[in-house]
Backbone bond lengths (Angstrom), bond angles and torsions (degrees), N, CA, C in turn:
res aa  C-N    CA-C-N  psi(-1)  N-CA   C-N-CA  omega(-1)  CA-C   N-CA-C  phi
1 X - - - 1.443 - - 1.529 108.27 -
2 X 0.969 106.18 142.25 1.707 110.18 -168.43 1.617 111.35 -88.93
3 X 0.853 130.84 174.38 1.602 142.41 -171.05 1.657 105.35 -71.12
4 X 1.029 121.23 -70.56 1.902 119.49 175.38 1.418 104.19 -58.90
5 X 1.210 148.89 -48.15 0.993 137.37 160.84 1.869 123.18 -38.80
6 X 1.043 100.67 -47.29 1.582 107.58 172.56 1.945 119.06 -60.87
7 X 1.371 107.27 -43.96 1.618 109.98 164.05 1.531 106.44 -57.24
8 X 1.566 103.56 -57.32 1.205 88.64 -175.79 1.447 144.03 -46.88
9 X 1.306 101.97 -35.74 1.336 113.65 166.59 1.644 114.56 -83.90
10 X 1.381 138.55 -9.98 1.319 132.72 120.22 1.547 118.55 -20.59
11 X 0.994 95.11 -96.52 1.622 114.11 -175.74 1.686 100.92 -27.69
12 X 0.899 126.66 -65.33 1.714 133.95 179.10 1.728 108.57 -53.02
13 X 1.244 94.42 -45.60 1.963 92.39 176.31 1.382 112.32 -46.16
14 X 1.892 90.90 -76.52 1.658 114.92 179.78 1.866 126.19 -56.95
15 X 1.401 98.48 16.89 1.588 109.05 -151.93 1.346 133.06 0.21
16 X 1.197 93.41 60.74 1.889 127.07 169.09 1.625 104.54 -85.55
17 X 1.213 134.29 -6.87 0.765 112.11 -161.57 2.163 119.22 -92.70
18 X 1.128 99.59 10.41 1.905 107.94 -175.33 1.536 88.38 -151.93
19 X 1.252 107.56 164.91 1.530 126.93 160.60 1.513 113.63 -63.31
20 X 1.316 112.53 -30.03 1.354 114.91 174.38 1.339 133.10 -75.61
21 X 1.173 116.80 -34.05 1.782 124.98 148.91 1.542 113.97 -77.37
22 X 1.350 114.22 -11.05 1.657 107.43 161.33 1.494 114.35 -60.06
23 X 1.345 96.80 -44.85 1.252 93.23 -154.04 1.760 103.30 -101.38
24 X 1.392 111.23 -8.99 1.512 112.06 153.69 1.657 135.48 -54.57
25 X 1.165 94.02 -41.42 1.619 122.34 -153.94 1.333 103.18 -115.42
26 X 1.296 122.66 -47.74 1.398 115.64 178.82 1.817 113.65 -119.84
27 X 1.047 113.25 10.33 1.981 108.89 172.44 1.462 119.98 79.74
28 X 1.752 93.33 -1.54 1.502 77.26 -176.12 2.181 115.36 -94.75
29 X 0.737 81.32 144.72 2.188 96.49 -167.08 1.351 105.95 -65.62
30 X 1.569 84.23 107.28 1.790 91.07 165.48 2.138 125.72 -62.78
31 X 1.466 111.20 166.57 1.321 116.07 -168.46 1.346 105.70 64.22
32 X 1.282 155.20 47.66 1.248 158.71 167.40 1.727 100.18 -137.50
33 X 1.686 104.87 143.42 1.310 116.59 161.94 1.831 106.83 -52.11
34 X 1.091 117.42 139.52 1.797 120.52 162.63 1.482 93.71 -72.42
35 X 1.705 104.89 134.98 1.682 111.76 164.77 1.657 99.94 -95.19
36 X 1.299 103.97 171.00 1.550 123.92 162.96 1.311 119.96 -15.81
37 X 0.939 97.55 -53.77 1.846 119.68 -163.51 1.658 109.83 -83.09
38 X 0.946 110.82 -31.59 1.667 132.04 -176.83 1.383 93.44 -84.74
39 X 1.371 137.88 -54.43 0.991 132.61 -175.05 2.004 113.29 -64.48
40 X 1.456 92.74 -46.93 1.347 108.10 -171.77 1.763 106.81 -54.89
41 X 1.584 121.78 -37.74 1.094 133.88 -154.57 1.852 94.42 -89.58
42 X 1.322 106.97 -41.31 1.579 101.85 177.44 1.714 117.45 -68.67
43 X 1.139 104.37 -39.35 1.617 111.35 174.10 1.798 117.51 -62.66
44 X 1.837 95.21 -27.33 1.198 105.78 175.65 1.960 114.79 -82.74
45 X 1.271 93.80 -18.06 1.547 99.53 -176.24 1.675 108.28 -79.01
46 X 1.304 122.51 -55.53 1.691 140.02 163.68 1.464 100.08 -35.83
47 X 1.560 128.39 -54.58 1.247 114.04 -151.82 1.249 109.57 -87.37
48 X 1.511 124.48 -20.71 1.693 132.50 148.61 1.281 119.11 -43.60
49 X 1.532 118.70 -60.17 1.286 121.87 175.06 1.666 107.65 -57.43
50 X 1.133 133.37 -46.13 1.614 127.13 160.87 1.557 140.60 -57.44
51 X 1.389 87.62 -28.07 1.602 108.29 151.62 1.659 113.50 -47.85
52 X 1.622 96.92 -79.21 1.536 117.60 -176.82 1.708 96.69 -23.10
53 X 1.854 114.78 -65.36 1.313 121.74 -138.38 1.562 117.37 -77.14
54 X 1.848 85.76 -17.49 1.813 97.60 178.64 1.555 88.98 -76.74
55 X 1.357 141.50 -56.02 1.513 152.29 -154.38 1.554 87.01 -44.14
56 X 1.542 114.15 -61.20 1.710 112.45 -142.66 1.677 98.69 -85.14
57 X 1.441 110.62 -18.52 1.328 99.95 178.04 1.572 127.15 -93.32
């Protein structure tokens, strides 16, 4: 499986992947620029879930 394929299926787990599961799943408010922290916390959410997937495999 190739590398963009692998976020992608990140992004869909951690439902990071639209403004609309941002803001479902994790609170953060659609139509607004992402700050630092919003950004920092989603990159931080994916790289747990990739953590997990290297761990179990």
């Amino acid at each position: 499986m190739n590398q963009i394929k692998k976020i992608f299926i990140a992004q869909h787990a951690t439902a990071t992947c639209c403004r609309g599961c941002l803001y479902k799943w994790h609170k953060i408010p659609k139509g607004i620029e992402l700050n630092e922290e919003q950004k920092d916390y989603i990159v931080n959410v994916i790289m747990a879930w990739i953590d997990r997937e290297i761990k179990n495999n």
